[in-house]
Biotite code that builds the C-alpha atoms (Angstrom):
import biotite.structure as struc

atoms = struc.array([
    struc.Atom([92.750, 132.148, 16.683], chain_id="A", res_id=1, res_name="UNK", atom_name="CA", element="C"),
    struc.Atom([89.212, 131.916, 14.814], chain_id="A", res_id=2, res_name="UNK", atom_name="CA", element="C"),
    struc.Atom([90.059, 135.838, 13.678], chain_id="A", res_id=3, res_name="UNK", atom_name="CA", element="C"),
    struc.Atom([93.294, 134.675, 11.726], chain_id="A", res_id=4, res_name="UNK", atom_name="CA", element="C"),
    struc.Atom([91.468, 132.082, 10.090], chain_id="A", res_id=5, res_name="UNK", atom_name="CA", element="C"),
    struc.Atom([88.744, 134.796, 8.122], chain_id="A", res_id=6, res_name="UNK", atom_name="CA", element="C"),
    struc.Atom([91.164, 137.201, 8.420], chain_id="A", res_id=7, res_name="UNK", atom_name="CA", element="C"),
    struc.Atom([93.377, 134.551, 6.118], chain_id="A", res_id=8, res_name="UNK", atom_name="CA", element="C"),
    struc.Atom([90.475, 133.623, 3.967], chain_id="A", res_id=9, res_name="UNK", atom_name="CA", element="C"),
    struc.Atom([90.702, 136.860, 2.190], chain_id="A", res_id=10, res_name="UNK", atom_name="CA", element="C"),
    struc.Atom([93.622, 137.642, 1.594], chain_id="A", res_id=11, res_name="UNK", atom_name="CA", element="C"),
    struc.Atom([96.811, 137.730, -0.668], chain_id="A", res_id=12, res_name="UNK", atom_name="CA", element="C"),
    struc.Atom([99.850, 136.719, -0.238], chain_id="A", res_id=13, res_name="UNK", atom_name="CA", element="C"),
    struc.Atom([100.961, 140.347, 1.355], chain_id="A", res_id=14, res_name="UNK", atom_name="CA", element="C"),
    struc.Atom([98.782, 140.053, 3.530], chain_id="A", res_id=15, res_name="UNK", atom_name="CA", element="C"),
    struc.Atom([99.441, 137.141, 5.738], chain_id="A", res_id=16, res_name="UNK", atom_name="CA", element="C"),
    struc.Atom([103.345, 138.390, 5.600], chain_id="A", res_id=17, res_name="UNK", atom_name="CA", element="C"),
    struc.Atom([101.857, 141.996, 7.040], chain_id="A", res_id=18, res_name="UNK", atom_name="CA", element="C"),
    struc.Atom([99.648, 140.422, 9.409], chain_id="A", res_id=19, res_name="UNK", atom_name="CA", element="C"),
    struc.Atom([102.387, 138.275, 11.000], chain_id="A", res_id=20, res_name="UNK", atom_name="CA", element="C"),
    struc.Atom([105.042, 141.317, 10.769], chain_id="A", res_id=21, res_name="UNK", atom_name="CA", element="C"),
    struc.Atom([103.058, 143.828, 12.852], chain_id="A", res_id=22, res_name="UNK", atom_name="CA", element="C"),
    struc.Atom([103.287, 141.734, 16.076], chain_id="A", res_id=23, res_name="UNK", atom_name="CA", element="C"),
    struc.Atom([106.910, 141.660, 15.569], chain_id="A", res_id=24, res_name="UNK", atom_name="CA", element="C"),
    struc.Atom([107.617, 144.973, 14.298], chain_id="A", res_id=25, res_name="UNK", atom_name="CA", element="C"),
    struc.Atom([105.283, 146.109, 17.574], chain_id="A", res_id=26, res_name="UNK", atom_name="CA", element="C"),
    struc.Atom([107.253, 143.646, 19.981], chain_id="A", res_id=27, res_name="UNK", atom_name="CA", element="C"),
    struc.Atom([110.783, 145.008, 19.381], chain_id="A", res_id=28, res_name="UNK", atom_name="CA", element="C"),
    struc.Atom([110.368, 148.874, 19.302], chain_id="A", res_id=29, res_name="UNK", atom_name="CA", element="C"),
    struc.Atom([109.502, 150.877, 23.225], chain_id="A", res_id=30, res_name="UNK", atom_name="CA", element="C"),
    struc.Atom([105.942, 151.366, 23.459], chain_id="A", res_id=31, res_name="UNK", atom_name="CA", element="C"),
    struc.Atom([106.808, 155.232, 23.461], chain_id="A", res_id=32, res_name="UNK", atom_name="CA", element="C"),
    struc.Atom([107.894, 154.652, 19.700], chain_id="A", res_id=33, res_name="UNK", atom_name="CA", element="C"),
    struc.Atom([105.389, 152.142, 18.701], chain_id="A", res_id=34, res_name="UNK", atom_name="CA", element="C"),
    struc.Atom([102.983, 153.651, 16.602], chain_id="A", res_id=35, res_name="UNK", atom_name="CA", element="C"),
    struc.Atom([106.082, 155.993, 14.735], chain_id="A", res_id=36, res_name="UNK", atom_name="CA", element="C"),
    struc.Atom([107.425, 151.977, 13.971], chain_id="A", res_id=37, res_name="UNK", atom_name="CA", element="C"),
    struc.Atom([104.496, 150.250, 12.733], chain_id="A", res_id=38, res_name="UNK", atom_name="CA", element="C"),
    struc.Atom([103.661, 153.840, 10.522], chain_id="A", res_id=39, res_name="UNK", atom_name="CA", element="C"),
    struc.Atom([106.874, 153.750, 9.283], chain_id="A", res_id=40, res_name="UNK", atom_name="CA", element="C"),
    struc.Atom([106.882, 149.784, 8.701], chain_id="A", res_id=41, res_name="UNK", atom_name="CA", element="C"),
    struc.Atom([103.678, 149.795, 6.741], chain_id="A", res_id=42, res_name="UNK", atom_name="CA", element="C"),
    struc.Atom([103.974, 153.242, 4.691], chain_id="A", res_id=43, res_name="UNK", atom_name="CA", element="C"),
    struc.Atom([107.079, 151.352, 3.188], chain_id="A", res_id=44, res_name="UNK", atom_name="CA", element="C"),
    struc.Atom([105.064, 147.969, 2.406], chain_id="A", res_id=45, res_name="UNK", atom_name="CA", element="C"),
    struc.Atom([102.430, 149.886, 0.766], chain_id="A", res_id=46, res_name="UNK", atom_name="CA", element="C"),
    struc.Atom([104.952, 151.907, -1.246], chain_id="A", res_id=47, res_name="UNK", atom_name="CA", element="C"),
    struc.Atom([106.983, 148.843, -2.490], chain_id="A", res_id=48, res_name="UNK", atom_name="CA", element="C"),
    struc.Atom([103.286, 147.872, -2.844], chain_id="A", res_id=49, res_name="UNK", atom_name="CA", element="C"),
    struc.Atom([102.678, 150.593, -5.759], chain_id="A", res_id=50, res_name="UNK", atom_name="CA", element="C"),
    struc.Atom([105.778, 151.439, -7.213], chain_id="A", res_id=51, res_name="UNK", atom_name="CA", element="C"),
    struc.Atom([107.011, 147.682, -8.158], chain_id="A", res_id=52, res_name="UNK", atom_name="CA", element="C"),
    struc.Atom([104.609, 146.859, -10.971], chain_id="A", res_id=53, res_name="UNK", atom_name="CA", element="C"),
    struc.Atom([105.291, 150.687, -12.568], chain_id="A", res_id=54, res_name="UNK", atom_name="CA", element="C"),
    struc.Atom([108.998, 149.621, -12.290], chain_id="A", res_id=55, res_name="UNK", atom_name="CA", element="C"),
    struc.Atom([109.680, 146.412, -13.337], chain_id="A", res_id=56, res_name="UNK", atom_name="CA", element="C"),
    struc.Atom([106.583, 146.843, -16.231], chain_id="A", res_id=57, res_name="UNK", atom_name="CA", element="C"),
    struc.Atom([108.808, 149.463, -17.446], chain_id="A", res_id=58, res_name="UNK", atom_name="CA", element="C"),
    struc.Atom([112.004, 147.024, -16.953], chain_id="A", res_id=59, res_name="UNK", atom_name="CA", element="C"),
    struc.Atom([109.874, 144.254, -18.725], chain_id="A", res_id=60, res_name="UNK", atom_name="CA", element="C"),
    struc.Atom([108.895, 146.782, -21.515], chain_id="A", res_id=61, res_name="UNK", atom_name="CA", element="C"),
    struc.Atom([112.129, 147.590, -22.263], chain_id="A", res_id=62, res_name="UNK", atom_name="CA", element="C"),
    struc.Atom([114.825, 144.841, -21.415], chain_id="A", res_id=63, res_name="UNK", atom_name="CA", element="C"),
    struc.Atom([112.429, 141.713, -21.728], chain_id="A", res_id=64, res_name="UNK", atom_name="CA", element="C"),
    struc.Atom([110.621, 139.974, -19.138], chain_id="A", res_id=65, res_name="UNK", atom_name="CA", element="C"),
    struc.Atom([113.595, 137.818, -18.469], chain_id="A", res_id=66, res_name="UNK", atom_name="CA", element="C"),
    struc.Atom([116.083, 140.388, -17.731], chain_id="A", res_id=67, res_name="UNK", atom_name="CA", element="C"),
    struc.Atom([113.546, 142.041, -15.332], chain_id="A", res_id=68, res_name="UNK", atom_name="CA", element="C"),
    struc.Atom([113.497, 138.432, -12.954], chain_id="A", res_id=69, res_name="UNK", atom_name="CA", element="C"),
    struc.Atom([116.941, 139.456, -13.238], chain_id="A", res_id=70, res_name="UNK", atom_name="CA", element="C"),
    struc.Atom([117.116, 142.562, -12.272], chain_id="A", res_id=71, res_name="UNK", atom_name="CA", element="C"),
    struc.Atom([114.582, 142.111, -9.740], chain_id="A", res_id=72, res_name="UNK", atom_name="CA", element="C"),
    struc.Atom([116.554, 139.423, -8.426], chain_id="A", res_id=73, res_name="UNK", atom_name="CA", element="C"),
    struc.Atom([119.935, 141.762, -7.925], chain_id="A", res_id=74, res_name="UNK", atom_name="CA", element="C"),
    struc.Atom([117.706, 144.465, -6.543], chain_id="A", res_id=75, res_name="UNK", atom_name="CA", element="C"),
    struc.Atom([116.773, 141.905, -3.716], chain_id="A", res_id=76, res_name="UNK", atom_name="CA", element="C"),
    struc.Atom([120.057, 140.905, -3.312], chain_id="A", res_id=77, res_name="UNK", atom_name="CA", element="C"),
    struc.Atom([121.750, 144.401, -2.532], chain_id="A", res_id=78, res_name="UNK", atom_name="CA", element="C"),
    struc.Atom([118.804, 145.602, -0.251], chain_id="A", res_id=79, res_name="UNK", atom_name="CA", element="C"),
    struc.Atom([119.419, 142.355, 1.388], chain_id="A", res_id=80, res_name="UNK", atom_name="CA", element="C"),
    struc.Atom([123.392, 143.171, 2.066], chain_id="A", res_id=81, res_name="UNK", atom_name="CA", element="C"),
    struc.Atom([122.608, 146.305, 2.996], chain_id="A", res_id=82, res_name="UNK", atom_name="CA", element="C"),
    struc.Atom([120.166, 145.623, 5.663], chain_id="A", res_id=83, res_name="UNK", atom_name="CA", element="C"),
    struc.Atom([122.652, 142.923, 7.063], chain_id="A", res_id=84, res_name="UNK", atom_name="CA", element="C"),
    struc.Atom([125.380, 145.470, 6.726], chain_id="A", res_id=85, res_name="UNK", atom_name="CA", element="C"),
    struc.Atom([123.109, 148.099, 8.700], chain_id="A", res_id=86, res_name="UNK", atom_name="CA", element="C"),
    struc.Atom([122.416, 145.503, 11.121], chain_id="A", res_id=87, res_name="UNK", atom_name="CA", element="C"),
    struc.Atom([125.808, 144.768, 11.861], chain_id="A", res_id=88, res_name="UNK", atom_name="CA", element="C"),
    struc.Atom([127.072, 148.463, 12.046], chain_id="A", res_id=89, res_name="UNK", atom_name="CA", element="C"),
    struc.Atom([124.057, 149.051, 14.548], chain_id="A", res_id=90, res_name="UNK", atom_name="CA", element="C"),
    struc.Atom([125.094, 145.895, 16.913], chain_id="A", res_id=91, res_name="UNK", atom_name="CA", element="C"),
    struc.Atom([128.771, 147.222, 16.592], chain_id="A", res_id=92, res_name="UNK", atom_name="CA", element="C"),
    struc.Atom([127.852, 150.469, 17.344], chain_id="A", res_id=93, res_name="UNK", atom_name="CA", element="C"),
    struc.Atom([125.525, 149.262, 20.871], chain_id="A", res_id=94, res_name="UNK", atom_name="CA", element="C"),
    struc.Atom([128.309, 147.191, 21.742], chain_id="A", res_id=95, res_name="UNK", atom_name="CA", element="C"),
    struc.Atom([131.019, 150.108, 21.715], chain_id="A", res_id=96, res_name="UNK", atom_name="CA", element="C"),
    struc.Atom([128.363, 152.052, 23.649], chain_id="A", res_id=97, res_name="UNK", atom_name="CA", element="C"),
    struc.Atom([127.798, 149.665, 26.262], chain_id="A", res_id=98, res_name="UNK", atom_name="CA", element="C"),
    struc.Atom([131.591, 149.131, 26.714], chain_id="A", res_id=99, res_name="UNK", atom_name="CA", element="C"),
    struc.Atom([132.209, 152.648, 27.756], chain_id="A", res_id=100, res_name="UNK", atom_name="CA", element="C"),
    struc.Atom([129.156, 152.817, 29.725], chain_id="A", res_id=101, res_name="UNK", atom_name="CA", element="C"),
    struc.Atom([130.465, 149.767, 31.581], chain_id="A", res_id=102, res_name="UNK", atom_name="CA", element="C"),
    struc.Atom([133.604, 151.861, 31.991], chain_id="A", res_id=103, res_name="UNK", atom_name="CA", element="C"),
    struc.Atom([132.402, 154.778, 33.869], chain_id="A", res_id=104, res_name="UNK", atom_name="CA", element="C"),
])
């Protein structure tokens, strides 16, 4: 536990929400698949990382710094819905496949 504590001394925000998503992230895939996962998990952080000031200093350039919390805000909302909606389709779609497996 003494490693979390300097780890945490350092950081940002980001950081303690990446060091506390790996271990899940790494608990829930096959260990076969792993290190594709946790690639995959943290090339996305760090491009959300570098591409959201460019876009919402444009947004805040042009609409106002208000309408980019705004915007912002509905951008969260639909990624949200969609990952719940992806979520769903995906436990729909095991459940059908374990029905007809449990049929043969």
């Amino acid at each position: 536990m003494f490693w979390i504590n300097d780890y945490c001394r350092n950081c940002t925000g980001s950081d303690i929400f990446i060091l506390f998503l790996l271990p899940c992230v790494a608990d829930r895939t096959d260990p076969e698949e792993r290190s594709v996962t946790i690639g995959i998990s943290q090339t996305v952080n760090r491009v959300g990382q570098l591409l959201s000031p460019i876009v919402f200093g444009i947004f805040s350039q042009n609409l106002g710094v208000n309408s980019s919390f705004y915007l912002g805000g509905a951008l969260l909302l639909l990624i949200s819905v969609a990952v719940v909606f992806l979520l769903l389709l995906g436990s729909k779609k095991e459940n059908l496949q374990n029905e007809h497996s449990v049929e043969l």
